[in-house]
C-alpha positions in Angstrom: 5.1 58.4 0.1 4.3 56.9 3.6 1.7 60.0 3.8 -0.2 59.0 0.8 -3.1 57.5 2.3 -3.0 54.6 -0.7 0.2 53.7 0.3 0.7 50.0 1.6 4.4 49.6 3.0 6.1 46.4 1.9 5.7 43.4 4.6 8.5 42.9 6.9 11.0 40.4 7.0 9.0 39.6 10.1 5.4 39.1 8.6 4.6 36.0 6.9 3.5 35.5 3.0 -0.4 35.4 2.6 -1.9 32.2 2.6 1.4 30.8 4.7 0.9 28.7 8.2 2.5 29.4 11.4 2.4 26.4 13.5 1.4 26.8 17.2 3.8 25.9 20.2 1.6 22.4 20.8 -0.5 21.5 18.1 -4.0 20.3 19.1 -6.3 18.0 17.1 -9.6 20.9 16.9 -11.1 19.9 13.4 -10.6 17.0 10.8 -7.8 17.4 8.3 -9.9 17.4 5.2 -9.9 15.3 1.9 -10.7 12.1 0.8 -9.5 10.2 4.4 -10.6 13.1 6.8 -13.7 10.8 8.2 -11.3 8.5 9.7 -8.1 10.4 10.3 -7.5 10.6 13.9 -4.5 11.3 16.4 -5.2 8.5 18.7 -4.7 4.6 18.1 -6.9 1.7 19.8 -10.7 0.8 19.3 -13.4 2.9 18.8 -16.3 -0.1 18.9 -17.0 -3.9 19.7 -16.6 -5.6 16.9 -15.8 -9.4 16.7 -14.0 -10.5 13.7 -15.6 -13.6 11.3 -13.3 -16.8 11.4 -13.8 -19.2 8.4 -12.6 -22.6 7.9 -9.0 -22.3 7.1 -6.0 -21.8 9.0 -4.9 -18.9 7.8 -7.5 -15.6 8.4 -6.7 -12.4 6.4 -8.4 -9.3 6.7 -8.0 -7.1 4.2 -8.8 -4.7 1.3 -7.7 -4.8 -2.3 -5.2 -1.8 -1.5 -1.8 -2.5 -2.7 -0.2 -3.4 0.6 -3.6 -5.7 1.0 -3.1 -6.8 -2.9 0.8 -7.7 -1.7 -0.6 -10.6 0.7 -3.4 -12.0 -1.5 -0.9 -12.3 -4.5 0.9 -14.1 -2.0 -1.1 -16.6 -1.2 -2.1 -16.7 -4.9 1.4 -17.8 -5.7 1.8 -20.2 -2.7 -1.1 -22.1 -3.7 0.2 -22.0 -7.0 3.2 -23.9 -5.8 1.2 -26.5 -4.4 1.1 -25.3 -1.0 -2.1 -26.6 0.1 -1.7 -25.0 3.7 -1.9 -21.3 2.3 -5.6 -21.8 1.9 -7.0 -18.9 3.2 -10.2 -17.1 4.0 -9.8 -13.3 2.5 -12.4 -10.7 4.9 -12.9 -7.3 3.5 -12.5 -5.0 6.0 -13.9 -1.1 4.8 -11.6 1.1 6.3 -13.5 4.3 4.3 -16.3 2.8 7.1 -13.7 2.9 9.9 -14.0 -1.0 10.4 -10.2 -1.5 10.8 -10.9 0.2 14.1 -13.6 -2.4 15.8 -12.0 -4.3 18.6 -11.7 -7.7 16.9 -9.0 -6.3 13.9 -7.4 -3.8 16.3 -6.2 -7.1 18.5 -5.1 -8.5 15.3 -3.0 -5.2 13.8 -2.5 -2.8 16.9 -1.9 0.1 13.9 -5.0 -0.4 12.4 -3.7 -0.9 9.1 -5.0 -3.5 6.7 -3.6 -6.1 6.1 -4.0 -8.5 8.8 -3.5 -12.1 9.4 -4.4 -14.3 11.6 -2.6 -18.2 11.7 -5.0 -20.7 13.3 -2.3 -23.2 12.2 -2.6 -24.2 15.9 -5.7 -23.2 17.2 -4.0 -23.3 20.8 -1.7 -20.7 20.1 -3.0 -18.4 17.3 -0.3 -16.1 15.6 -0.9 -12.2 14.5 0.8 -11.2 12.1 0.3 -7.2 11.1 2.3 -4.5 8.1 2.3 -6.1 4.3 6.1 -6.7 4.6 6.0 -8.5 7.7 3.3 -10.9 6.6 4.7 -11.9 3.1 7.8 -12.8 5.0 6.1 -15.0 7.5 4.4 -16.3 5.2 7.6 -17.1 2.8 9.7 -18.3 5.7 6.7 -20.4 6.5 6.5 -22.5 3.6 9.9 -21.7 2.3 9.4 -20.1 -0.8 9.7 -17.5 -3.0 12.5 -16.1 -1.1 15.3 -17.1 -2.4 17.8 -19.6 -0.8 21.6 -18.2 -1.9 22.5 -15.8 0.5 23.1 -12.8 -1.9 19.8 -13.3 -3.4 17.8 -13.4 -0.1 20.1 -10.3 0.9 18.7 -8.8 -2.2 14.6 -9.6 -1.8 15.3 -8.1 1.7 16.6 -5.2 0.8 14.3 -4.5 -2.0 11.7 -5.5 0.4 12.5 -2.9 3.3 13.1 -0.1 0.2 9.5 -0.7 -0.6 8.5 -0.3 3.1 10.0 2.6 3.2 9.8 4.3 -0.2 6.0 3.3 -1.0 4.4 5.8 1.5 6.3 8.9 -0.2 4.8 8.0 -3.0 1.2 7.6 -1.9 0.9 8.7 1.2 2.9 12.0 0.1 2.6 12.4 -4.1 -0.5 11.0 -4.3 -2.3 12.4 -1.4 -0.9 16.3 -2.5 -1.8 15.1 -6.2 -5.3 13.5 -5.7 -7.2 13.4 -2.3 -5.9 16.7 -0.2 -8.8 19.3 -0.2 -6.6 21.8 -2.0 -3.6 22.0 -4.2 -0.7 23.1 -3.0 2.2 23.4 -5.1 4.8 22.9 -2.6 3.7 19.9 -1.6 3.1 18.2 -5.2 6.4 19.1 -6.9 8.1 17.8 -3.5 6.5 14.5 -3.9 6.3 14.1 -7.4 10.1 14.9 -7.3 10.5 11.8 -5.1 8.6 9.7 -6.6 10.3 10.1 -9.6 13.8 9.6 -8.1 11.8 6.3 -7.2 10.6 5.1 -10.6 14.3 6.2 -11.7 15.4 4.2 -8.7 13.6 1.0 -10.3 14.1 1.5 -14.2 18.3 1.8 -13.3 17.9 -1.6 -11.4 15.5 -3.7 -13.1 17.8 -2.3 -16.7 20.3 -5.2 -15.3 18.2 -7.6 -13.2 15.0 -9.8 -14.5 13.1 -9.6 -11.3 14.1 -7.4 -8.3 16.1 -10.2 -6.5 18.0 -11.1 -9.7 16.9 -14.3 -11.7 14.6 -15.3 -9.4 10.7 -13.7 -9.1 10.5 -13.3 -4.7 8.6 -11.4 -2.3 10.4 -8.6 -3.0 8.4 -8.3 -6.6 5.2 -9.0 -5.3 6.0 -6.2 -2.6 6.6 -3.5 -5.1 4.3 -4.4 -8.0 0.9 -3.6 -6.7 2.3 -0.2 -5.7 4.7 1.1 -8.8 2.5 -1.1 -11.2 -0.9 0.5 -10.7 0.6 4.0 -10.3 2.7 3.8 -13.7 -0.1 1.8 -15.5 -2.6 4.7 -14.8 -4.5 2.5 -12.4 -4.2 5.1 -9.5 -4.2 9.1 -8.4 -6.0 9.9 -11.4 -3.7 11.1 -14.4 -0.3 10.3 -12.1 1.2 8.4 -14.4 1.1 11.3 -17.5 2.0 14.0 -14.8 4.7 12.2 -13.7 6.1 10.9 -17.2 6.0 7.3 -16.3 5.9 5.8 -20.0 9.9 6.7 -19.7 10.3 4.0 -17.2 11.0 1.3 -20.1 12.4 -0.9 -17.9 10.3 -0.6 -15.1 6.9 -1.6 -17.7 8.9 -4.3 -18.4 9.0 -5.7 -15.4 5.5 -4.8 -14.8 3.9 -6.3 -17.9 5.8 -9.7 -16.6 4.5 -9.7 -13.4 1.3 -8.9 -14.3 0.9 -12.1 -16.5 1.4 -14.1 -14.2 -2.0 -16.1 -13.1 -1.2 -16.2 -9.5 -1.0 -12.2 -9.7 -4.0 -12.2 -11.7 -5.9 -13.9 -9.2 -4.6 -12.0 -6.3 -5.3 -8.5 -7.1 -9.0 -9.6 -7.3 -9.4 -10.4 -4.2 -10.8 -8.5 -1.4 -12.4 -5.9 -4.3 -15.9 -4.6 -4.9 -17.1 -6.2 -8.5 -18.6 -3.4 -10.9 -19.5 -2.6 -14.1 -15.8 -2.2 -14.9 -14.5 -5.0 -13.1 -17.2 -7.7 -12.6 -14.3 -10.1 -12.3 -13.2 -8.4 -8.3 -14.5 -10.3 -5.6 -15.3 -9.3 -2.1 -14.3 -12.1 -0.1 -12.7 -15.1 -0.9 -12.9 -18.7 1.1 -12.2 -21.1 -1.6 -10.2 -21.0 -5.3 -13.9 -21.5 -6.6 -14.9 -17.7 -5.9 -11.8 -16.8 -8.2 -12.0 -19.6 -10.7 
């Protein structure tokens, strides 16, 4: 057999599967990643241009895009406003990060990750605050108004936690299943049925909780809803990665529609996820910027 010239010997246990990637001993950044991202995609952090950010007239400076971690902060403010807060005015920026803008000079001083969001507190002009990462502004924010985090201490244990699982859960689900799913160059079945495996476990995660709670925190709506709701809402209302929310089942999630459908009525929430938004044909209602309830109303 090994004499037939048409023979091919099985590979050894030694000889990797076609198509399968050995890694080298140091890996070396030698060509973009590919995909949707792959223009801006880099191994370093810091600034790659000048770039002085605008200031408007309020105390409080976002700069943002109407992603769901930026959508988190401008709901925020939505609601805080909403309470009567008149000192969560705020001018909203749009900051193009498919342009690279979140690395100019200006926002990189402000969020040192170059991640959007990012706020800026003029409160006192003397001393501005930075505040950068979604989680860590809407509690800022809430600890600075006091409000809409609740004030019993099992309850504000509860938006906490529910606020760090989001943190930490939200980027297997779109930096993982919906990057495999949607924007990486090629399919690769590995990677999807790992990630749609977890986010699964994660909607599953939700449905179990909110089958015996109103809002996340118990009774009362909190940060930790407007954390989670602009992530898990979209994906399971087919509003992101395509067909996700078919692939993944995500009608099954009784409990967690629910939840969203409640949310999502609420005018504050409305308003927010408009914000910071190109208008189009399909959405005329999204606005770029906003420095004043008027360019919402």
């Amino acid at each position: 057999m090994a004499d037939d010239p048409a023979y091919t010997p099985p590979p050894s246990s030694d000889t990797p599967p076609p198509g399968s990637y050995t890694p080298p001993d140091v890996w070396t950044w030698t060509k973009p990643s590919g995909g949707k991202f792959a223009s801006i995609n880099r191994p370093t952090a810091g600034a790659t241009h000048d770039r002085t950010l605008p200031v408007g007239d309020h105390p409080l400076q976002l700069y943002s895009l109407g992603t769901p971690n930026g959508v988190k902060v401008t709901i925020m403010l939505e609601e805080l406003l909403a309470l009567g807060h008149a000192g969560a005015e705020y001018d909203a920026w749009a900051i193009d990060i498919g342009e690279g803008e979140q690395f100019g000079s200006g926002f990189v001083a402000v969020s040192p990750n170059s991640k959007i969001p990012a706020l800026l507190d003029r409160s006192d002009p003397a001393y501005p605050q930075r505040i950068f990462e979604s989680g860590a502004i809407l509690l800022y924010l809430a600890e600075k108004f006091d409000a809409l985090l609740p004030a019993a201490p099992a309850a504000r244990t509860a938006a906490l936690s529910w606020l760090m699982w989001q943190m930490g859960s939200a980027p297997f689900l779109g930096g993982g299943f919906g990057h495999f799913y949607a924007y990486a160059p090629t399919k690769i079945e590995y990677a999807i049925d790992r990630y749609a495996m977890e986010a699964k476990r994660q909607y599953d995660v939700l449905d179990r909780h909110l089958a015996d709670s109103e809002y996340m925190a118990g009774a009362e709506y909190s940060i930790a809803d407007i954390a989670i709701w602009p992530w898990y809402g979209a994906v399971a209302s087919g509003q992101a990665y395509d067909d996700a929310a078919r692939f993944l089942g995500l009608d099954d999630y009784t409990h967690v529609h629910r939840w969203i459908a409640q949310v999502g009525a609420r005018p504050a929430v409305q308003r927010g996820r408009r914000v910071n938004r190109n208008p189009s044909e399909e959405n005329p209602e999204f606005v770029r910027e906003r420095h004043s309830a008027a360019d919402i109303d």
